[in-house]
Every structure is written in structure tokens, then in C-alpha cells.
C-alpha positions in Angstrom: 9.4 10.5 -18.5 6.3 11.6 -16.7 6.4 12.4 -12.8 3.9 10.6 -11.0 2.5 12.2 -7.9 1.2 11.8 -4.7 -2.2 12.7 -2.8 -0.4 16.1 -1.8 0.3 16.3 -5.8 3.8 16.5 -5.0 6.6 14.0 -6.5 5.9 9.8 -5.6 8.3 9.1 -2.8 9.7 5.8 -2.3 7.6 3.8 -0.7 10.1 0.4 0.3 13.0 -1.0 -1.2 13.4 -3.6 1.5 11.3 -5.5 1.1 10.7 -4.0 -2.4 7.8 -3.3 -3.1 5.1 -1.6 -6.0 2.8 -3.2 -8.7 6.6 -3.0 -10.9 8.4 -4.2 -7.8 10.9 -1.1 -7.9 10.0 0.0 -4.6 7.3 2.4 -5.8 3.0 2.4 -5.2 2.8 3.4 -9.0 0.0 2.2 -11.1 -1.0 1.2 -14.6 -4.8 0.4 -15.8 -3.9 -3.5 -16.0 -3.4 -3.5 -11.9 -6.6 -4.7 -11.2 -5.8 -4.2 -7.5 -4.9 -0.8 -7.6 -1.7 -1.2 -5.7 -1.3 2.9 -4.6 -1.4 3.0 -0.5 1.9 2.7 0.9 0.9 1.1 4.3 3.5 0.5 7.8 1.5 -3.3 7.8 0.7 -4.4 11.4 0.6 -7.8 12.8 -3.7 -7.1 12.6 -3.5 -5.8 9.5 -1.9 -9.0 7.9 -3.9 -11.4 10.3 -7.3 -9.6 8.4 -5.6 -9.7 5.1 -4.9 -13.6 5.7 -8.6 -13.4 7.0 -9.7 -12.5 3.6 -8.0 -14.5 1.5 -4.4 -12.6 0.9 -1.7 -14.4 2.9 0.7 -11.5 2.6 2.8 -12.8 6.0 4.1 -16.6 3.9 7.3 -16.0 1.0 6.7 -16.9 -2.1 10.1 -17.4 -3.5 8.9 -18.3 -7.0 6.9 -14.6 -6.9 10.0 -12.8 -5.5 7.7 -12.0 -2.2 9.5 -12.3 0.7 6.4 -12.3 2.9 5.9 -9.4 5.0 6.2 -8.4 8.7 4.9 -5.9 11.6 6.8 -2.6 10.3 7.5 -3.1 6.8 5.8 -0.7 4.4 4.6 -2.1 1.7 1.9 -0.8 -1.6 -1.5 -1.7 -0.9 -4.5 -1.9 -2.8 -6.5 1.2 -1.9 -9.7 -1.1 -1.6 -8.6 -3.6 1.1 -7.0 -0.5 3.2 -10.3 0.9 2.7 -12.0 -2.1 3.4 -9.5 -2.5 6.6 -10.3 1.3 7.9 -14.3 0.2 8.1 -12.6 -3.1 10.5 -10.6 -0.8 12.2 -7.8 -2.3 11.5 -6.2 0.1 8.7 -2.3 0.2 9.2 -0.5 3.6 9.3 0.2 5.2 5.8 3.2 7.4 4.4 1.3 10.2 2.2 4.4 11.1 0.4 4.6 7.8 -1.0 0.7 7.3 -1.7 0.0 7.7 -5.3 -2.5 10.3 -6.0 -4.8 7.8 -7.6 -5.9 6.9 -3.7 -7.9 9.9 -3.7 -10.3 8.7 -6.4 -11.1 6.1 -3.4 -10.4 7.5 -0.2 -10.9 11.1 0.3 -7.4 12.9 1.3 -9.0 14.4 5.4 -9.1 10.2 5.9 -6.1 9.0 4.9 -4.6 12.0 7.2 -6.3 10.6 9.9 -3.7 7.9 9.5 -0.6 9.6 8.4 2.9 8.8 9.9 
């Protein structure tokens, strides 16, 4: 099995098992070249955050039972797409991010002195 690692090139960390998260929904912000969305930022979502996310067209705040997404809340971390955290940083509204749990793949994006700026 191969280790994936994160922007510090150290072992993934769980990112959140409640609600569980990760483009495989095992509560990791792995990544495979058919994840368009590039799922690899594991974010602390804020109510702003989800409000602008709503905003531009991804409701992450309703469930969707039939998707096994129990809709999100203030505080839950959850594995963004490194382009609409990006995207959210130039609004100023980029939620908080846990490093040890953000694949390394972010920093192909987002360069690592930035997403410090919004470490937990």
C-alpha cells in the first residue's frame, strides 16, 4: 500500500470521520485523477464559508440522504476542493485548515507560506 502524504510530506492524517468525509468517504482528503474537484484541503467550514459555497452553486449546508451527505455545519472539517478554498481565500472568506490532514497535492495550487497563514 502506498503512504499518501501531506503538504509537510509527512503521513495523511485523518481529516473527519464525523461527518465522514474524503473523495472515498473514509474520512481521508485523498485523491485519484478521476476527482475532478480535487478534494485535498481539509477545511474547519464556517458559517461564511458555506453561505459563499451556497453562493456559488455548492449547497454543502442541505443532507442529501440518497448521497450519504449529512450536510455540514460551523466546525465540522470537512475535504475541500483546493480551487474553491483558493477561490474563497481571494473573498476572504477561506475557513481554517488542518495541514496534517491536507494532502500534499494542495501545493501544486496553493503555495505551502499561504495555507500556514491559515493553519489551526
Amino acid at each position: 500500500m502506498i503512504t499518501t502524504l501531506n503538504v509537510f510530506g509527512q503521513p495523511l492524517e485523518n481529516c473527519s470521520c464525523d461527518p465522514m468525509t474524503g473523495y472515498f468517504r473514509d474520512g481521508f482528503c485523498n485523491t485519484i485523477s478521476s476527482d475532478s474537484g480535487t478534494h485535498v484541503v481539509c477545511a474547519i467550514v464556517t458559517n461564511e464559508f458555506l453561505e459563499y459555497s451556497l453562493k456559488k452553486g455548492n449547497d454543502l449546508i442541505t443532507p442529501k440522504p440518497n448521497w450519504n451527505f449529512p450536510g455540514l455545519k460551523a466546525g465540522d472539517k470537512w475535504c475541500l476542493c483546493v480551487s474553491r478554498w483558493k477561490e474563497a481565500e481571494k473573498a476572504n472568506v477561506a475557513p481554517k485548515i488542518d495541514l496534517n490532514a491536507t494532502h500534499q497535492l494542495a501545493l501544486e495550487y496553493v503555495s505551502l507560506e499561504l495555507l500556514q497563514q491559515y493553519s489551526i
